[in-house]
Each structure stands twice: as C-alpha cells, then as structure tokens.
C-alpha positions in Angstrom: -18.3 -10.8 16.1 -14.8 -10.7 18.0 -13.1 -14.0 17.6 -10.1 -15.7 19.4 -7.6 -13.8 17.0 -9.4 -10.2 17.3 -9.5 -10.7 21.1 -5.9 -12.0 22.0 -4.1 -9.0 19.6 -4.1 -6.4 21.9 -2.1 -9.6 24.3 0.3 -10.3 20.8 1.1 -6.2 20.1 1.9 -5.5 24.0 4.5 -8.4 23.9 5.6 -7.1 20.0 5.6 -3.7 20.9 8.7 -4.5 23.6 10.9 -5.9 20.6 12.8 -3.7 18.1 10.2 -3.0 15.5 11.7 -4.3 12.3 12.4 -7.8 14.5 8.8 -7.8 16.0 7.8 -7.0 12.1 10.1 -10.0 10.7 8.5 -12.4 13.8 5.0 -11.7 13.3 5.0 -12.5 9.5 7.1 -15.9 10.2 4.2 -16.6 12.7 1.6 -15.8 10.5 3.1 -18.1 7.6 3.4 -21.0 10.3 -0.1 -20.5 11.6 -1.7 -20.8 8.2 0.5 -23.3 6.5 -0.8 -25.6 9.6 -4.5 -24.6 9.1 -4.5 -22.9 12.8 -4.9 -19.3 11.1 -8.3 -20.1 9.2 -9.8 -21.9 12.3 -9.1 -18.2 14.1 -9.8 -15.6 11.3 -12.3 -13.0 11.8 -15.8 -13.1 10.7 -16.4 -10.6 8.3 -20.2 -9.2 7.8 -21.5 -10.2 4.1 -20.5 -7.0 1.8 -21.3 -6.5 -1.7 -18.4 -6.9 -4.2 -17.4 -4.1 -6.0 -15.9 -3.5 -9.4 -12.6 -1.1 -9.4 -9.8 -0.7 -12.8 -11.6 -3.9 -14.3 -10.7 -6.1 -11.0 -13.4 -8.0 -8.6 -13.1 -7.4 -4.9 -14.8 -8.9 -1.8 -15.0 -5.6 0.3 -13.0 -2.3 -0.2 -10.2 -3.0 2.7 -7.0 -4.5 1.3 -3.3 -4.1 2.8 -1.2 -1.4 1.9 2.2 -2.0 0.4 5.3 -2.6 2.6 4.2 -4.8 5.1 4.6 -7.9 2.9 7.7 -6.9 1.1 8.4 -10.3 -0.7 5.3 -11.6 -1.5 5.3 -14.2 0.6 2.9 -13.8 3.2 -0.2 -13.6 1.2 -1.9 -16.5 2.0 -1.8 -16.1 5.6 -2.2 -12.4 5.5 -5.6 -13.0 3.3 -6.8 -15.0 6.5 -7.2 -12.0 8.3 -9.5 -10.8 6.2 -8.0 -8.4 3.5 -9.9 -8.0 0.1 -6.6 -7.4 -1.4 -2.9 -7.2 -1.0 -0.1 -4.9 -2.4 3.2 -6.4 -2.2 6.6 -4.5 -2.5 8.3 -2.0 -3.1 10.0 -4.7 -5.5 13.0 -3.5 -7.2 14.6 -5.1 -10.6 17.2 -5.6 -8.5 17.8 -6.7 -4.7 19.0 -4.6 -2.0 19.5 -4.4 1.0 17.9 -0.8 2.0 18.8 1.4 4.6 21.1 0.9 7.5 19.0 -0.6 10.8 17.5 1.2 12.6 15.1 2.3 10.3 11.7 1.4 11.8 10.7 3.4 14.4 7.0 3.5 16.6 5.7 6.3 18.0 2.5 4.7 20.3 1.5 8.0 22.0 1.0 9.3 18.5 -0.5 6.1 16.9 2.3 6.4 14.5 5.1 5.3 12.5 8.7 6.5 11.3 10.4 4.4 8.5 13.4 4.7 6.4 13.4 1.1 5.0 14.6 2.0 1.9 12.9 -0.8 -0.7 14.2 -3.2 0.9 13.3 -6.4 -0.9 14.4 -9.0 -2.7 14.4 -8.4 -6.3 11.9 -8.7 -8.9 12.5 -12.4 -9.9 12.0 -13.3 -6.1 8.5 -11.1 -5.7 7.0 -13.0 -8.8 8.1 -16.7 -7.8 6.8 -15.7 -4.2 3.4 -14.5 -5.8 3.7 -17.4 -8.4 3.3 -19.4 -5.5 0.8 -18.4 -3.1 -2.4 -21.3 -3.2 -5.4 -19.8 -1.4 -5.7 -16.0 -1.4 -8.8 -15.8 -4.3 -8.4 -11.8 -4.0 -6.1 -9.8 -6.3 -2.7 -9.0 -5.9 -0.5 -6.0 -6.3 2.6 -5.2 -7.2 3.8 -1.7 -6.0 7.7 -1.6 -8.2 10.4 1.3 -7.7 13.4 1.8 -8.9 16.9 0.5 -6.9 18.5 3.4 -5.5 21.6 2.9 -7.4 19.6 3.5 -11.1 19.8 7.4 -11.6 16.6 9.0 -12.3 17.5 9.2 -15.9 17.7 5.6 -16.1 14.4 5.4 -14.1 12.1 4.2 -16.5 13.9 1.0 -17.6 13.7 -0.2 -14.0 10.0 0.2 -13.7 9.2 -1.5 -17.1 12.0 -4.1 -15.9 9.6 -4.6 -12.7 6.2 -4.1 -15.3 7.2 -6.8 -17.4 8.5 -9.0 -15.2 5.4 -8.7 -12.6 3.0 -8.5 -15.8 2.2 -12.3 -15.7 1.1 -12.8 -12.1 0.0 -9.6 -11.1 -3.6 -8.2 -10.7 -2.6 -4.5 -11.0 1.2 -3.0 -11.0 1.1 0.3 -8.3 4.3 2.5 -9.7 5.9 4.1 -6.3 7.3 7.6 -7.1 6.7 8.6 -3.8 8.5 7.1 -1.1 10.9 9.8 0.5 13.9 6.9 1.6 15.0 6.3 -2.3 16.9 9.8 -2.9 15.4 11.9 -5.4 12.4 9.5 -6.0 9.8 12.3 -5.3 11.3 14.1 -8.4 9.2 11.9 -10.6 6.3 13.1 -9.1 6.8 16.3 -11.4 4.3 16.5 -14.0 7.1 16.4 -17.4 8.7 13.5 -15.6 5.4 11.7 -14.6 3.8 12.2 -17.9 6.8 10.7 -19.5 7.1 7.9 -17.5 3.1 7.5 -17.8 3.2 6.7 -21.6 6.1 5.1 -21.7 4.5 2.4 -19.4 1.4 2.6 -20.8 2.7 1.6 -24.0 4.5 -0.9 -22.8 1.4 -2.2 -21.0 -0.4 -2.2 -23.8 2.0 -4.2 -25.8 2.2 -6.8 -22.7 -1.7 -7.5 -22.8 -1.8 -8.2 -26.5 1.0 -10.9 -25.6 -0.5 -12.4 -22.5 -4.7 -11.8 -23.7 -5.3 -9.5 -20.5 -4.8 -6.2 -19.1 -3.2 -5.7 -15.6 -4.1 -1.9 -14.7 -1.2 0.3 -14.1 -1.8 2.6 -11.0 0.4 5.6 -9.3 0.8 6.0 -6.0 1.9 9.6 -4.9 2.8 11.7 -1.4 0.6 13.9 0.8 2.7 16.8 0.8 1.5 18.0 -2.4 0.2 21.7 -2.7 -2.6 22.7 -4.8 -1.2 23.4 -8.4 0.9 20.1 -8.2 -2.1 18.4 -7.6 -3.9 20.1 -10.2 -1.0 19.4 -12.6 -0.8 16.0 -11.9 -4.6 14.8 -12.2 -4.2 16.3 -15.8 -1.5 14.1 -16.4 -3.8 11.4 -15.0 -6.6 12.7 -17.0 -4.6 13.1 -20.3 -2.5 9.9 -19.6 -5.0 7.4 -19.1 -3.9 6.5 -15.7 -6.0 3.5 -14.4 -5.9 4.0 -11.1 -4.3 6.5 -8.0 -2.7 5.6 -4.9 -3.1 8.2 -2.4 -1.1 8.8 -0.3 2.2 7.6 0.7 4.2 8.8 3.9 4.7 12.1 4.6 7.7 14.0 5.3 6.2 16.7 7.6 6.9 15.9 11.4 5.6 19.1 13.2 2.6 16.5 14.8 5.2 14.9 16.3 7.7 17.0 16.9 7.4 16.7 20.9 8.5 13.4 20.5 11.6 11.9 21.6 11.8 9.9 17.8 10.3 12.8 16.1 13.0 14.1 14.3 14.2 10.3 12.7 14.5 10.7 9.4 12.1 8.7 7.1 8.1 8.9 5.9 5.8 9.1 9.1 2.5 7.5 8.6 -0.2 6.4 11.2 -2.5 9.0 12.6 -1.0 12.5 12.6 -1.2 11.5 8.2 -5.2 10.6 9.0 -6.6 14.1 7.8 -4.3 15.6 5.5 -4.7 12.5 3.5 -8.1 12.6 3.1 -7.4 16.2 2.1 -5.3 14.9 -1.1 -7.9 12.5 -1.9 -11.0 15.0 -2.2 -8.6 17.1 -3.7 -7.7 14.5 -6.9 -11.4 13.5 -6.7 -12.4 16.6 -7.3 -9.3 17.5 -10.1 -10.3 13.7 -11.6 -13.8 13.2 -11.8 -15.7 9.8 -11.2 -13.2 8.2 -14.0 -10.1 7.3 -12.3 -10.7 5.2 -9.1 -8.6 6.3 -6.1 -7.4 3.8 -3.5 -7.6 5.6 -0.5 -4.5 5.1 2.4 -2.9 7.3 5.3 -3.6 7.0 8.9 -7.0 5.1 9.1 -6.9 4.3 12.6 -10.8 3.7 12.9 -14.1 3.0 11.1 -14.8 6.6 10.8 -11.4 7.2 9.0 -12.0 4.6 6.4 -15.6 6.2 5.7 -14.2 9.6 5.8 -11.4 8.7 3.0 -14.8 7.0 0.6 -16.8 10.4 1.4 -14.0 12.1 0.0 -13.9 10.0 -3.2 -11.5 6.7 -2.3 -13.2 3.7 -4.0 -11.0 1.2 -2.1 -8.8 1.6 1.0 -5.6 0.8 2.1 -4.9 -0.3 5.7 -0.6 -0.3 7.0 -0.4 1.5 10.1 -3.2 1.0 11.5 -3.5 -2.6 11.3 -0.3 -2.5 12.8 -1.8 -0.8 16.4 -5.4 -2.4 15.8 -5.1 -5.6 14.2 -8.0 -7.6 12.3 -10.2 -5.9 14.5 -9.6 -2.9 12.5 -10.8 -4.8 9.3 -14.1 -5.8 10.9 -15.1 -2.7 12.6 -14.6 -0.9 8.6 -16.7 -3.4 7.2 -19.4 -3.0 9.8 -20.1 0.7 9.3 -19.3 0.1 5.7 -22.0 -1.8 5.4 -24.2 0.1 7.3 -23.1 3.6 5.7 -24.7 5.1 2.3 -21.5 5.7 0.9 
C-alpha cells in the first residue's frame, strides 16, 4: 500500500536531483534525522507486507532488504533510515582513523543510465565516532553493520592492524563487521582481494575475533565484501579461501570499475566505482558464481544495481540470502523496499 512518503518521493528526488549530489546526499540524511527525531517519519513510513524472519551468520532479520554500506557513513542515521523500512543497515566505510576522502566532486549521477559514479574515498569520521554514533541510536531493533577499511595513508603492509583496530573497536556494538577490500577509491585496496593476502588477513581476523567473543560472551560474524570485476579463477581461488578460512559471510559485490555501459555519457569517464543499473547483471553473475564455488554454507548478501523487484529475486535465485539496496533506493525510494517485499513474499524462492 503506497503511503504519503512512497508517493511524494518521486516530488523530493526531482527537487534533489537539481542539487550537487553529495549536498542533496548531506540534506536528505539531515532531513531524515529531523523527521524521525520529531515522530513525523514513523507516522509516514511504508507499510510493509508480513514476511517471515529469516536466520543468516547466527543474526535474526525481519525481511532480507537492508541498506548497503556508504549511504550512512557515520552511523548516525539509523534510526530514521530503519523507518523506511530496511531489515538491516551497514554503516561505513569506518576507518581507525578520520579523513577527509577525496577532493569534491566525487559524486556523480548518471539518470539516463539509472546510475552512479563515486570516488568518495572512506570518507568518515573515524572509528571512535562510528561506534558512539551506533552506541547511540534508540529504536532501530534490526542489526547493524559495520563495513571498516583501512585509511589510505596505512600502506598495505600495515593493512591488517587497521582492520583489527576497526574489529575491535566496533566488536562491542556491532551485529556483524563487513571487511571492505574492494572499493576502487582507496589506492591499492583491491590488492587484498588476492587470495595469499586475503587468506592472511582472513585468519588473522578470525583469530582475533575469536579472542574478542570469549571476552565479550558473543560472536559478531566477520564478513567480506569483494568487486564484480572478478574473473573466473580469482573467484574460484577466493571461495577456497572462504571455504578453508571459515569466512562467515560474503558481500557481493562492490562497485565496479568497468564503464563501457556508460561510456556515451558525458560523466562516463569520471573516475571512481559506478554502481546502479549497468552493475544489475554482472552482479548476479558473481553471486551464482561464489554460490556455486561455496556451497549452501557461507551465506551471501547479495548487492549491485537492483533497481526493481525482479532484480532482488534474480540476485536470491542465484544464491544471495539477503540483499543490499544503495543505488537504487537512491532513484526509487521506499517504494523500492515494498515492491521487493511484495514479490518476495509471493515468490518460492
């Protein structure tokens, strides 16, 4: 059932869409905070059709849409942001550190192409910030994410004590911990993703995960979230890393770095991850692919361009056991949400 929110977005993005993105970005999450801390947003959210819960890396959730990671970069929108319906939110990238990110511009829309460009570069505020803004969040009963990199500045060598910097730090107020090593705006990030160096990192926080739920008497699952533009044998490598590793959960997929499918464009070329719907299929692709390399074990959380119900059921088909929403939420709003939900429930999947 459309609702006064659901309705009145297409109003809200026509007006957003005619601001610089990373200002309409900064002014819609401001709003959203207001709306909810004065009771307005929960009078307005969607109605969601009943689901049945389901159980994924030892976690309860409501229905198997949550938000993707980088839309709430600080943690502190969660409360509001659960109004609209999400089962779940991922906050972050966090850093140990803060920074700044890239120079602005680095948000770019492409509407004809249903897409995005960005180049944010983790910004965020630090670690310390990200857990005192979860810390404080009062009525979102879903769980919460933490997706931690490491700051730019930390050489790849040095990688791993940032992430168990972020681990530990996030350990006490997080619901899972999703470790980035594929965004393509943090140089030489993607070099994680080999197999040594992902293996490596994998047991070295795994360990120290371990160690952390003996100290606070529960286990926050540690997941991975890796790139589309993977071929074959990488793929293959990795889910044996997975496999061997004891990996709790997979991301799939980040942003990708291949523009041809929007290459006509006049922002085409910008530099930065493009996500939205030219990332829809190959995606998917990655997904069946791991499914098929991981076996029913290791859930997958399934992300990249769904646009529509029939993406979201596509990416389950294909072996996600939750989904992700960024982009698309973005050009649809919580209508998005709903219209998942209702073929959700009405598909066998």
């Amino acid at each position: 059932m459309a609702t006064v929110l659901t309705q009145s977005y297409p109003f809200l993005k026509s007006l957003l869409f005619k601001l610089d993105a990373e200002k309409a970005h900064h002014l819609s999450l401001a709003g959203l905070r207001q709306a909810e801390s004065s009771g307005l947003l929960a009078k307005l959210a969607p109605k969601l059709p009943p689901t049945r819960p389901i159980e994924c890396m030892g976690l309860q959730f409501a229905h198997p849409v949550g938000l993707a990671a980088g839309l709430d970069k600080e943690g502190n929108t969660i409360d509001a942001l659960g109004c609209l319906g999400f089962a779940f939110i991922e906050i972050g990238t966090i850093t140990p550190r803060p920074q700044s990110g890239n120079p602005q511009p680095r948000l770019f829309r492409l509407p004809e192409h249903e897409a995005l460009i960005n180049r944010m570069g983790f910004n965020n505020p630090g670690i310390e910030k990200g857990v005192a803004n979860v810390s404080g969040r009062q009525h979102f009963p879903g769980p919460v994410g933490f997706n931690i990199g490491k700051n730019k500045v930390t050489p790849n060598e040095q990688a791993l004590d940032d992430y168990l910097i972020a681990l530990r730090a996030a350990y006490p107020v997080a619901d899972y911990v999703a470790v980035n090593l594929s965004s393509p705006n943090t140089p030489g990030l993607r070099d994680l993703q080999g197999p040594e160096a992902t293996a490596r990192l994998l047991e070295a926080l795994k360990k120290e995960g371990n160690q952390l739920a003996s100290q606070h008497g529960r286990k926050v699952p540690i997941a991975f979230k890796v790139a589309p533009d993977l071929e074959p044998e990488h793929i293959r490598e990795l889910s044996r890393v997975f496999r061997d590793g004891g990996l709790d959960g997979l991301i799939a997929t980040n942003t990708t770095i291949d523009k041809q499918a929007v290459g006509s464009h006049p922002l085409g070329d910008e530099q930065g991850g493009l996500s939205g719907a030219p990332l829809t299929t190959r995606s998917t692709e990655v997904i069946a692919a791991f499914r098929q390399e991981l076996g029913k074990d290791i859930p997958i959380i399934g992300v990249g361009g769904i646009m529509q119900a029939d993406d979201a059921i596509k990416k389950l088909e294909a072996g996600a056991n939750l989904l992700q929403l960024y982009t698309g939420f973005i050009y649809r709003g919580p209508a998005l949400i709903q219209e998942i939900l209702n073929k959700y429930t009405k598909a066998a999947v």
